[in-house]
Legacy VTK file of the C-alpha trace (Angstrom):
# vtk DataFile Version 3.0
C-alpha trace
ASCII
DATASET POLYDATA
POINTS 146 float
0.000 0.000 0.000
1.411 3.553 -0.882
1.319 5.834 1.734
0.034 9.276 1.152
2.479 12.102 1.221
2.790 14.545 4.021
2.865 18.403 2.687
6.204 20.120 4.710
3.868 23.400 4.289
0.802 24.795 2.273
1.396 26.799 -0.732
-0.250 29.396 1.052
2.300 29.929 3.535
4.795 30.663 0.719
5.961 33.751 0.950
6.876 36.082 -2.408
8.834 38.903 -0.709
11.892 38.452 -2.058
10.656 37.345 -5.517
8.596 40.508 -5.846
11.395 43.049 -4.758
13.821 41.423 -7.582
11.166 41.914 -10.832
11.724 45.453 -12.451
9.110 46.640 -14.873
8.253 42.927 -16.065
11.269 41.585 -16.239
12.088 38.617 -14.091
15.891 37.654 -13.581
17.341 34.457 -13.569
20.565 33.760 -11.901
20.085 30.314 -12.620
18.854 28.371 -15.881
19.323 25.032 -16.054
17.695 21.955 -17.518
19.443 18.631 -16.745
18.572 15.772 -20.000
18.886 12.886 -18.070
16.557 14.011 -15.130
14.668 16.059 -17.772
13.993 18.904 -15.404
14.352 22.647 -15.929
15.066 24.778 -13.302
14.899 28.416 -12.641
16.206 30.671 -10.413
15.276 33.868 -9.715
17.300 34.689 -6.099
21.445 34.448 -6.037
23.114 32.190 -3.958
19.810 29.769 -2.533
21.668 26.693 -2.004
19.201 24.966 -0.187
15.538 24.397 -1.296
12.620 22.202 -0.788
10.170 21.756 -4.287
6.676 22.269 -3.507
5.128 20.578 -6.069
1.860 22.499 -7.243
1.021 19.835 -10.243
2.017 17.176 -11.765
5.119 18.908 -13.155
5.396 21.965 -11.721
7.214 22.755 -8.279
8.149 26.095 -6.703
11.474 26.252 -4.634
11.592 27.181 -1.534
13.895 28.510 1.094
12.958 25.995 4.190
13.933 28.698 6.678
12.062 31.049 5.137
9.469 29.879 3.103
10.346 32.508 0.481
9.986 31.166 -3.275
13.123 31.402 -5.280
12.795 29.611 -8.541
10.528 26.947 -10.420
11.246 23.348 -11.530
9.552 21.756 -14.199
10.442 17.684 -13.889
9.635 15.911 -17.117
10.181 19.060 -18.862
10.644 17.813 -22.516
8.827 14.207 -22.541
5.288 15.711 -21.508
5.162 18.818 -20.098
6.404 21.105 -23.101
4.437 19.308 -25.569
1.247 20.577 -23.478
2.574 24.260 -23.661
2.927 25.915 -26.317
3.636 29.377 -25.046
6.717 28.067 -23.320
7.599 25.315 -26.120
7.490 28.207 -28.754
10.498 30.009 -26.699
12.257 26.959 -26.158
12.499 25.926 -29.337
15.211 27.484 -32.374
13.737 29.078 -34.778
15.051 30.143 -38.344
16.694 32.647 -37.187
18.136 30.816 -34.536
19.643 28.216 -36.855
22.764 30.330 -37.814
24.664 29.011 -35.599
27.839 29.040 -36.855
29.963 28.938 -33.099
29.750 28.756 -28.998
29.269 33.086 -29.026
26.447 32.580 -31.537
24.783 29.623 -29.204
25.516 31.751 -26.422
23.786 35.395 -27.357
20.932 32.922 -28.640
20.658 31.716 -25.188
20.961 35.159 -23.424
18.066 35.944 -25.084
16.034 32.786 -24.710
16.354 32.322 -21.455
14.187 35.702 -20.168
11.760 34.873 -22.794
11.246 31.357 -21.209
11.472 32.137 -17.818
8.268 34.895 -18.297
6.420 32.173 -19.630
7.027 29.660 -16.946
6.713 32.461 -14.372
2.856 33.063 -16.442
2.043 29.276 -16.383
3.072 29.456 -12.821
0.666 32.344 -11.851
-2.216 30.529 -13.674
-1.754 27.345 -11.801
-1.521 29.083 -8.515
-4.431 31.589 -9.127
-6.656 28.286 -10.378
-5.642 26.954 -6.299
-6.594 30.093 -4.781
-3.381 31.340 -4.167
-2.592 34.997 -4.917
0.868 35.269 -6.716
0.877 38.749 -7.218
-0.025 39.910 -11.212
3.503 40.151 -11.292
3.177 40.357 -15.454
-0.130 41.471 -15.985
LINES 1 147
146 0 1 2 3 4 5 6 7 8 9 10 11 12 13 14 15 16 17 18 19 20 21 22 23 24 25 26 27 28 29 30 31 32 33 34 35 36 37 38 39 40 41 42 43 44 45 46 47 48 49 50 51 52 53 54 55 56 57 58 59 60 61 62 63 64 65 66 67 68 69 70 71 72 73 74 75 76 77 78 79 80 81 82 83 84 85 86 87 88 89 90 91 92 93 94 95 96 97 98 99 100 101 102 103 104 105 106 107 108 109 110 111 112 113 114 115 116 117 118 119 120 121 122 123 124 125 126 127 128 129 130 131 132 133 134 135 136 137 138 139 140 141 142 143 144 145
């Protein structure tokens, strides 16, 4: 028998402070991007130097991190990120995929101004998918884009 999972807090005792006081005029920052193939997960960061966090998963997919001392969010994972999530979103899949543009790639500083200006563009759409999941719970994120 599978037991059923204890929640180590609600989502509404997460706390946005610190999340709120880093977005300027729409823009969210990410000090961290990452998305790991093998574990297919991506993984944003919006707060420097939050070594330790706890995912509070808020669907099947979707988890905000979480200082545990604090409670404050301070990025988003996405597990199963290319398999089934993305091909549910388009939004976010038409971000994360090149485009023609994109396919002049012709070295690593090409790639990497490419992926400078990816990587807002797909963290404001998770951040957007993230708001509508939490509003559709109740929660109030806080119209950061709107």
């Amino acid at each position: 028998m599978v037991k059923k999972l204890e929640h180590l807090t609600f989502t509404n005792e997460l706390k946005i402070n610190l999340l709120r006081s880093t977005i300027k005029e729409n823009v969210i920052p990410v000090s961290s991007f990452d998305y790991d193939a093998e574990f297919d997960a991506l993984t944003l960061r919006f707060i420097q130097d939050t070594p330790d966090v706890i995912v509070h998963y808020i669907d099947d997919h979707v988890g905000l991190l979480y200082q545990p001392e604090t409670k404050e969010i301070v990025g988003i994972q996405i597990e199963d990120f290319g398999h089934s999530f993305l091909p549910h979103h388009d939004a976010i899949r038409k971000v994360w995929n090149l485009t023609s543009t994109d396919s002049r790639i012709e070295n690593v500083g090409d790639l990497q101004i490419i992926f400078e200006r990816k990587k807002p563009q797909i963290a404001r759409e998770v951040f957007k998918l993230t708001e509508n999941l939490l509003e559709k719970q109740g929660f109030e994120f806080g119209d950061f884009l709107k």
